[in-house]
N, C-alpha and C positions, 0 to 999 in steps of 0.2 A: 504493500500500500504506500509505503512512503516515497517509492521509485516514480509512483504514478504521482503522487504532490508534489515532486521538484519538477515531472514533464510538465503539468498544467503551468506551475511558475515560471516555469522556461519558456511555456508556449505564451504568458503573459509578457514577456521582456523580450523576447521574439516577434510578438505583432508591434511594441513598440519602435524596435530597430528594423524592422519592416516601414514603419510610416515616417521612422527618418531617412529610410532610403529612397522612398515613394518621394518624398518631399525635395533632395538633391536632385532623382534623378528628374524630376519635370520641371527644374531649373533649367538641365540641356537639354528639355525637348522630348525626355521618354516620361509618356503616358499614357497609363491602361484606359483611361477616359472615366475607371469608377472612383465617384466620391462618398465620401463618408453617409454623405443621403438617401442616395441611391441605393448603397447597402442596405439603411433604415428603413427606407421603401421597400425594399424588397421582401426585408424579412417582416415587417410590421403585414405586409399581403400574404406571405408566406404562414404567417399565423391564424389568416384568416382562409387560406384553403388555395389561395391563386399562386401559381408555382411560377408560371411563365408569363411574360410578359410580350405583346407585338414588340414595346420600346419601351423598356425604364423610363426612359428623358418623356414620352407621353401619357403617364399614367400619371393616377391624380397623386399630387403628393401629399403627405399623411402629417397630421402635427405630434410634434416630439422624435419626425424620424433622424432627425440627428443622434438625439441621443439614442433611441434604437440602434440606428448601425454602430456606436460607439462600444454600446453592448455587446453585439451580436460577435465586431470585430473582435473585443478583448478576449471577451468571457468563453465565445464557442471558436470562433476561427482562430483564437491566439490559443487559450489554454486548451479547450479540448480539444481541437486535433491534434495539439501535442499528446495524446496520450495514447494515439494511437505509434507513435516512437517505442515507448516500451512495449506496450502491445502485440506490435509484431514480432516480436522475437520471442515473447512471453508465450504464445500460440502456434509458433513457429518452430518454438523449440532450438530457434539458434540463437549461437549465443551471442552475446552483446558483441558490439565491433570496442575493439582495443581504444580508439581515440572516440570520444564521443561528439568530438567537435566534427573532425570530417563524417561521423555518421549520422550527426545533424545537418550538415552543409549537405549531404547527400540526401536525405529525408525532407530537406526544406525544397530542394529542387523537385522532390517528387510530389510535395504537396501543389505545387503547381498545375498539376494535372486537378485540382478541385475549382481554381478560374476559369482551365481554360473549356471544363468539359462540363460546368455544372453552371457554377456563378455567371459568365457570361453568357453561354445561350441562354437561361431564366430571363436574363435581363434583355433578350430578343436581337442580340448581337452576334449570334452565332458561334460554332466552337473555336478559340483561339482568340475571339473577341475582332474578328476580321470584318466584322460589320457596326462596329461600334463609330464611335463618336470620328469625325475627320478629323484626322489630325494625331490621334492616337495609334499606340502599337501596344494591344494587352499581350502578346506573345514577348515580348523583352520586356515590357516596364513588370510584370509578374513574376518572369522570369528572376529576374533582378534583383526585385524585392524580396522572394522567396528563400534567398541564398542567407540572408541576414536572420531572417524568422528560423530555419533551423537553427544555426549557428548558436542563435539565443538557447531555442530550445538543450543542443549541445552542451552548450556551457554550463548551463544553471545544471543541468544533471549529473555535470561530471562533477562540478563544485558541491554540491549536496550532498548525491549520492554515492560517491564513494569515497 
């Protein structure tokens, strides 16, 4: 149990360092085109039964969905998919990788595959995010981002847990 509370920690200081690299990288121009509202939006409809969307950007927007996607981001995209990090090995039966850092930076990159094949189609942009907003690219700004979110995940686990 306590492996799984330093992943959810991880995964909480990991969507951080996620949104400081989200925030660099759309200083030079890479960006997946989702905003914190949009998330809000999504999930705040998502609780209410509607999975997909024709356009995020046209649907009506919901009050408080900032602080929804703020939520949604920390509490489930930050901590709990980190807990699928131990998980897999825990179920898998292999064993932990020796650095937990590179098997976070590797695990962050595969959470990537949850924008490009879930979050962005929902939001009517299609897979990889190739229909989204002009001017955006969700396949590298996610990308990118994702490498930071393991990382944290990584760290905080190696620092606590062993």
């Amino acid at each position: 149990m306590e492996l799984l509370t330093w992943a959810f920690l991880g995964g909480i200081v990991g969507a951080a360092l996620m949104d400081i690299t989200e925030t660099y990288a759309a200083k030079i121009g890479i960006t997946s085109g989702v905003n914190i509202a949009l998330v809000g939006r999504w999930f705040a409809y998502l609780l209410r039964g509607k999975f997909i969307h024709a356009s995020i950007l046209n649907t009506q927007p919901l009050q408080h969905e900032v602080r929804m996607g703020w939520a949604f981001h920390i509490l489930i995209g930050g901590g709990g998919v980190a807990l699928l990090y131990p998980l897999f090995f825990q179920v898998t039966e292999l064993a932990f990788p020796n650095s937990h850092l590179l098997g976070g930076m590797l695990f962050g990159l595969a959470t990537s595959l949850l924008p490009w094949f879930i979050l962005l189609p929902s939001f009517g942009w299609g897979f990889f995010g190739r229909n989204g907003p002009k001017g955006s690219n969700a396949l590298l700004a996610s990308t990118l981002s994702h490498i930071p979110y393991g990382l944290g995940v990584g760290a905080v686990i190696a620092a606590g847990a062993y």
